[in-house]
C-alpha positions as CSV (number, residue, x, y, z in Angstrom):
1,X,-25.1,5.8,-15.5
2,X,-22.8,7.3,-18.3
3,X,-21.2,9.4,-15.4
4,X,-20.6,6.4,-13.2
5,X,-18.9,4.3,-15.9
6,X,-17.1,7.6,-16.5
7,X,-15.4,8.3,-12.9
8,X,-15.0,4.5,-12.8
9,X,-12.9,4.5,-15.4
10,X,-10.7,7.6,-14.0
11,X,-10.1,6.7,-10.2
12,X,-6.4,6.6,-9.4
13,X,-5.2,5.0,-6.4
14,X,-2.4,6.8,-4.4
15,X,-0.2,5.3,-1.6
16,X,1.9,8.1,0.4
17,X,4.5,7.7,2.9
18,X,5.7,10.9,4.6
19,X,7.7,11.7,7.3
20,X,5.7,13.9,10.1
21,X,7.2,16.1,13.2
22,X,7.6,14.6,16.3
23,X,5.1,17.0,18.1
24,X,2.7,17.3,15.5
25,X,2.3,13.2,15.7
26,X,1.2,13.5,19.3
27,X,-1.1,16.3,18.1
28,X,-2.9,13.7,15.9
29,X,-6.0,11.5,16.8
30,X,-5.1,7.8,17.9
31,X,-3.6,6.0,14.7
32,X,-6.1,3.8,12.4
33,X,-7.4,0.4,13.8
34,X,-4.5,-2.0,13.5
35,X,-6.3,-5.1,13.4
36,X,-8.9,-6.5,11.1
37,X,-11.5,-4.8,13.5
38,X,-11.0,-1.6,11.4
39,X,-12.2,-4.0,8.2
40,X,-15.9,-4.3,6.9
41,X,-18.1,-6.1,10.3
42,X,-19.4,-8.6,7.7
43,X,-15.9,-9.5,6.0
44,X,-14.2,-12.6,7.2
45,X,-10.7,-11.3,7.2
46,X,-9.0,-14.0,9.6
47,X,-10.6,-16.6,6.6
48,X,-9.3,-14.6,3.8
49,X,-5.9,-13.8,5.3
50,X,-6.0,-17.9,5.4
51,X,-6.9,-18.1,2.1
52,X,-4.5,-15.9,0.9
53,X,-1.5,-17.7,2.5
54,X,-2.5,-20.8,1.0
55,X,-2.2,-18.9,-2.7
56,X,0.6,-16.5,-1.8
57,X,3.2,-19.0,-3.9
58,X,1.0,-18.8,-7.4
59,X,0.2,-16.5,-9.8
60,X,-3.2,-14.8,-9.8
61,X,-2.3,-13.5,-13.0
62,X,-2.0,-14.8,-16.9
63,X,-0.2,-13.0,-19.8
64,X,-2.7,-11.2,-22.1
65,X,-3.5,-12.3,-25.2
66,X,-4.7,-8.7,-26.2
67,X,-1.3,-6.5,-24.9
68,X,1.8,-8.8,-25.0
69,X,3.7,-8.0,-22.0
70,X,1.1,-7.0,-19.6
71,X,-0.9,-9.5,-17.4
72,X,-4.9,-10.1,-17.2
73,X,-6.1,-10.7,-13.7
74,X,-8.0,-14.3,-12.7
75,X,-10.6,-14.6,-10.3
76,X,-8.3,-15.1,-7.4
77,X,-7.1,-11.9,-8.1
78,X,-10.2,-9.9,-8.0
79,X,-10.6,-11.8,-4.8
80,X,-7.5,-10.5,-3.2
81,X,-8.3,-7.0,-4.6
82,X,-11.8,-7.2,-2.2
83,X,-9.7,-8.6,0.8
84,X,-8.0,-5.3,0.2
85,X,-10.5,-2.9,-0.3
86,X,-12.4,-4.1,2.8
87,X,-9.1,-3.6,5.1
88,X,-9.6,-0.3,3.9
89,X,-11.2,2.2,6.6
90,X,-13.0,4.8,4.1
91,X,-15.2,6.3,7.8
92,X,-14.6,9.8,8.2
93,X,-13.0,9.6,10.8
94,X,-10.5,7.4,8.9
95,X,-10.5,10.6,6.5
96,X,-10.3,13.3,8.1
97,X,-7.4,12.1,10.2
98,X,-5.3,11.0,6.6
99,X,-6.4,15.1,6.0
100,X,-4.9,16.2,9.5
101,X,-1.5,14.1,8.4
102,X,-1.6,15.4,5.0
103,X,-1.4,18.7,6.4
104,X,2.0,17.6,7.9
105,X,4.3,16.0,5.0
106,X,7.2,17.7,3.6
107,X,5.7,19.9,0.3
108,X,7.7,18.1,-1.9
109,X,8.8,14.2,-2.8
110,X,12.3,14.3,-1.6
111,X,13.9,11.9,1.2
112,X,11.2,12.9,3.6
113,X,8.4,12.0,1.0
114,X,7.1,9.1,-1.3
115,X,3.7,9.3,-3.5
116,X,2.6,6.0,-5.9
117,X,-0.5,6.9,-7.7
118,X,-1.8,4.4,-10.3
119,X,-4.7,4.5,-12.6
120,X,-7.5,2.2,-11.3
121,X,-5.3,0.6,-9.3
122,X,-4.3,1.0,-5.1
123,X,-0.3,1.1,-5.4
124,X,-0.4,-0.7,-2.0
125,X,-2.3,-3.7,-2.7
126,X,0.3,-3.9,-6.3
127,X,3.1,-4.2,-3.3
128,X,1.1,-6.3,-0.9
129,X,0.6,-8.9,-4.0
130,X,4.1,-8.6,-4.6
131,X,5.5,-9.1,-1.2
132,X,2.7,-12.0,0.0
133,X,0.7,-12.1,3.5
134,X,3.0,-12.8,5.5
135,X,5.9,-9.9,4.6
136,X,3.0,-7.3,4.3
137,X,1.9,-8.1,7.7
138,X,5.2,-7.0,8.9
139,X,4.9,-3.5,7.8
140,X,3.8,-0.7,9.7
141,X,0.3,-0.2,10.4
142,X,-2.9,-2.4,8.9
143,X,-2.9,-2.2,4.8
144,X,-1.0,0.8,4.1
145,X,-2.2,2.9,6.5
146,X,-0.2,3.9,9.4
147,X,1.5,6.6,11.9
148,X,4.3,6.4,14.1
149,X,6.4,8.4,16.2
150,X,9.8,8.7,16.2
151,X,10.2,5.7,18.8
152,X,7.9,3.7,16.7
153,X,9.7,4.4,13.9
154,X,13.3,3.5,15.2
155,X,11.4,0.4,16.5
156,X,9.8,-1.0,13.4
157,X,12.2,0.1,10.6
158,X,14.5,-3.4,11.3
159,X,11.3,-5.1,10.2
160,X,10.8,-2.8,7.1
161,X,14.2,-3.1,5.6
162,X,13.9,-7.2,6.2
163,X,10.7,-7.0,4.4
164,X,11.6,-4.0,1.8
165,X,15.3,-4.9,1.2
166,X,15.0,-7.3,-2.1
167,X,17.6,-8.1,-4.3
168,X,18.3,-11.1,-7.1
169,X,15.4,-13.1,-8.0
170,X,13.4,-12.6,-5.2
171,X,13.3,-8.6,-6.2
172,X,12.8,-9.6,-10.0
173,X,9.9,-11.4,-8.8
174,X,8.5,-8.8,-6.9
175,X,8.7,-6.6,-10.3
176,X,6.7,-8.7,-12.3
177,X,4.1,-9.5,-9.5
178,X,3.5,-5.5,-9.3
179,X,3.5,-4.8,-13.1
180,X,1.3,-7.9,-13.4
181,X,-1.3,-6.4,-10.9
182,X,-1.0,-2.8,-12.2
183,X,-1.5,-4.4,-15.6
184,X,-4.2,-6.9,-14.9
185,X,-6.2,-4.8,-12.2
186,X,-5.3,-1.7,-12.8
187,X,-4.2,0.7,-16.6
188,X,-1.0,1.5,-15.5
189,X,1.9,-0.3,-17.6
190,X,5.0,1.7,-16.9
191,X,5.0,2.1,-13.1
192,X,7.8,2.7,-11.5
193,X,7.8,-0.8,-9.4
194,X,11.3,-0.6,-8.1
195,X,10.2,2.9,-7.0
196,X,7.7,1.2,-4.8
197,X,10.0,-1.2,-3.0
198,X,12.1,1.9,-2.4
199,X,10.7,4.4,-1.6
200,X,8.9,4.1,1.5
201,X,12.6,2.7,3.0
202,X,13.6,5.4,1.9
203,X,11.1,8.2,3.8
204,X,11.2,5.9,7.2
205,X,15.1,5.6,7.3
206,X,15.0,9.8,7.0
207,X,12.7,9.9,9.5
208,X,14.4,7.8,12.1
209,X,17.7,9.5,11.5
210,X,16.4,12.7,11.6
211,X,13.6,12.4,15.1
212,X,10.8,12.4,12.8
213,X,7.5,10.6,13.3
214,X,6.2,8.9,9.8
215,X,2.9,8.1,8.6
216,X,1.4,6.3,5.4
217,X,-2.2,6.4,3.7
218,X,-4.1,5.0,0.9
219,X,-6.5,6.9,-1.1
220,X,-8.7,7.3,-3.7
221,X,-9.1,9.9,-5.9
């Protein structure tokens, strides 16, 4: 039990977007499920999606009494946080493919690669919280998970830089909806949020202007 609590309390959540070779995309296994087919059978995804987009314009979040600055999460919050976790294919087929595109990113984070990691926290979902239902559902792929080729890329990115592309207030609020998540879900304070906003932008736009396929994943560690 002692070791349970234990790894609970270390898991770190990483989101990576990498850009991949053309060739080796077609190479690759079919892409994960887009659609909430590749979520948990017994999870009513359609219903939560609905749910969602009815609290999409509140806060799921109040400031902490305990650490001034940081947020704690309320119930609706843990609620999102399952929707999440159940869009998440964790099959091993689901694995082994993020392995096989792993194999494939650049070695180091440059242009042609962006890595989140946050402790207890999925850097995705932080963004997906931030951004609401409706914007997420616009990105590549189903929850953070994704792979296109070069076509696909060129096709989508319009609908990434409308989503990803935040300035004023509407980017100051996306700010404070990450740190509140990574502060009220997760242990991770001084995230890089504007970071997260950019830096997947950044790894598709290299991609399409250099013929490269591009692929994300969310994992556990």
């Amino acid at each position: 039990m002692e070791e349970q609590k234990e790894a609970e309390l270390s898991v770190t959540g990483v989101w990576i977007v990498g850009a991949v070779p053309e060739q080796e995309v077609r190479n690759l296994p079919s892409a994960w499920g887009q659609s909430s087919a590749s979520a948990t059978v017994h999870f009513d995804v359609p219903g939560e999606l609905a749910w969602w987009r009815s609290k999409a314009q509140s806060s799921m979040f109040t400031p902490s009494t305990s650490s001034p600055g940081d947020w704690s999460a309320d119930d609706d919050a843990f609620r999102l946080s399952a929707l999440f976790d159940a869009c998440h294919d964790d099959s091993d087929h689901a694995e082994e493919l993020r392995d096989a595109v792993m194999d494939q990113f650049p070695p180091d984070v440059e242009e042609g690669l962006f890595v989140a990691t946050a402790r207890k926290a999925d850097p995705f979902s932080a963004l997906a919280y931030a951004l609401g239902p409706d914007a997420t559902l616009r990105l590549p792929g189903w929850f953070g998970d994704f792979l296109l080729d070069a076509e696909q890329v060129r096709a989508q990115l319009p609908a990434v830089e409308e989503t990803l592309v935040l300035t004023g207030t509407p980017r100051r609020d996306a700010i404070e909806r990450i740190h509140a998540w990574m502060t009220g879900l997760g242990d991770d304070p001084d995230h890089n949020a504007d970071e997260l906003l950019d830096g997947p932008l950044r790894v598709l736009r290299h991609a399409a202007s250099t013929g490269h396929g591009a692929a994300g994943q969310v994992r556990w560690y």
